[in-house]
C-alpha positions in Angstrom: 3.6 -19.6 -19.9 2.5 -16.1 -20.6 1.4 -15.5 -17.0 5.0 -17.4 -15.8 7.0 -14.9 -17.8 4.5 -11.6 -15.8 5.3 -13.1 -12.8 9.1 -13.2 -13.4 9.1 -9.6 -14.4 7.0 -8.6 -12.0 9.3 -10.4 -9.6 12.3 -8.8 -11.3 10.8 -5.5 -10.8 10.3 -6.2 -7.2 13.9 -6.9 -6.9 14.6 -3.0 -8.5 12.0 -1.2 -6.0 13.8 -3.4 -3.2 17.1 -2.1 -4.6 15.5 1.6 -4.7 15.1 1.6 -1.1 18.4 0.2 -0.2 20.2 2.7 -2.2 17.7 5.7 -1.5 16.8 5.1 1.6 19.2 2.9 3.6 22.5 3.3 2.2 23.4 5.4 5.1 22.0 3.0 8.0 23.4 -0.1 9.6 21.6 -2.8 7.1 22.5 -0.7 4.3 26.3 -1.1 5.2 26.0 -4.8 6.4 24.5 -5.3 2.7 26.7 -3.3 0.8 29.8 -4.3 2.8 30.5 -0.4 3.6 32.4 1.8 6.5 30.1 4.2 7.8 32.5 6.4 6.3 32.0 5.4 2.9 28.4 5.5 2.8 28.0 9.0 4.4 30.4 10.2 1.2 28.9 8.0 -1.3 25.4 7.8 -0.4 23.8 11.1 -2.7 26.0 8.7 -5.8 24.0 5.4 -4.1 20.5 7.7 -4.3 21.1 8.3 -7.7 22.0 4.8 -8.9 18.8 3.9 -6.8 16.3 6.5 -9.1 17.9 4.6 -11.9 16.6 1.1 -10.4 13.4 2.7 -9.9 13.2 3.6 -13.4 14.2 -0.2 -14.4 11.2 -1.3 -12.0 8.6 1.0 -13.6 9.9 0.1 -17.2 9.1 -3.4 -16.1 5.5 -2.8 -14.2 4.3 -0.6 -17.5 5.2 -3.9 -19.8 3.2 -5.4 -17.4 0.3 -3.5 -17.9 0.3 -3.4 -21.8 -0.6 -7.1 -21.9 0.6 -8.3 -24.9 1.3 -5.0 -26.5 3.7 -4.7 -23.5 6.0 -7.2 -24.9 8.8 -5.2 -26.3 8.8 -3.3 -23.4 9.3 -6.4 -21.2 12.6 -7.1 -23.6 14.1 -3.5 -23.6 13.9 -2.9 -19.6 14.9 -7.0 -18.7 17.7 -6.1 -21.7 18.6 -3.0 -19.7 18.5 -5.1 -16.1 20.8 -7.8 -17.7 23.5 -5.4 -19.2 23.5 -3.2 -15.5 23.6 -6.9 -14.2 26.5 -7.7 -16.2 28.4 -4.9 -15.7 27.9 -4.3 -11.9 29.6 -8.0 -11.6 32.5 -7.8 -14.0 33.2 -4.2 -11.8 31.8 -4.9 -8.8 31.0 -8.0 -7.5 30.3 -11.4 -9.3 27.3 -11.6 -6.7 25.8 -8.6 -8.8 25.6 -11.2 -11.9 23.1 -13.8 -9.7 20.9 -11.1 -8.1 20.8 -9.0 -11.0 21.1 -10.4 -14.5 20.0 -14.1 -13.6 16.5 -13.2 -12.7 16.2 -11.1 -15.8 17.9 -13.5 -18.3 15.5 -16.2 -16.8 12.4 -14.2 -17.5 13.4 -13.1 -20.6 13.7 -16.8 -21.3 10.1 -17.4 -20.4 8.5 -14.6 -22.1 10.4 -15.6 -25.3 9.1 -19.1 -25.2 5.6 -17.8 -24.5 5.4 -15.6 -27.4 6.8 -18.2 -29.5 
């Protein structure tokens, strides 16, 4: 159980560095607009806000990867940044899009299941 729940953060950090590089990197390009449902005009004047919500991601991700690397030490660590994941989950869908909720939170809420039933 303990290496299912490191797998499902390091899965959920995955998902962050893969959002990093949407919003850093190709917010501004044809797959970033296909994703994100954007005019090309909207993401040349929003994409320096996208870049900045994708640091934030990235911060998420690393949060994640250092719980990893704790061991068990790492375990509160795990909580607060999968914690931190759900609640930006949460919100992006209640403001956003629902879809937010499934590619965001879901993940997180699942491996925070997992690590809680392997501790305990």
């Amino acid at each position: 159980m303990y290496l299912l729940g490191n797998v499902l953060v390091g899965l959920v950090a995955v998902l962050h560095v893969y959002f990093l590089v949407l919003e850093m990197f190709l917010w501004d390009t044809p797959f970033g607009r296909k994703t994100f449902d954007l005019t090309p005009e909207c993401s040349v004047e929003s994409k320096t806000l996208a870049a900045n919500q994708g640091l934030y991601n990235g911060f998420l991700a690393a949060g994640l990867v250092w719980g990893i690397c704790l061991g068990e030490a790492g375990f509160s660590i795990k909580l607060f940044f999968l914690s931190c994941v759900i609640i930006a989950g949460i919100f992006g869908a209640m403001t956003v899009s629902r879809k937010i909720f499934f590619v965001q939170a879901l993940p997180a809420i699942i491996a925070i299941g997992v690590l809680i039933m392997a501790r305990y």
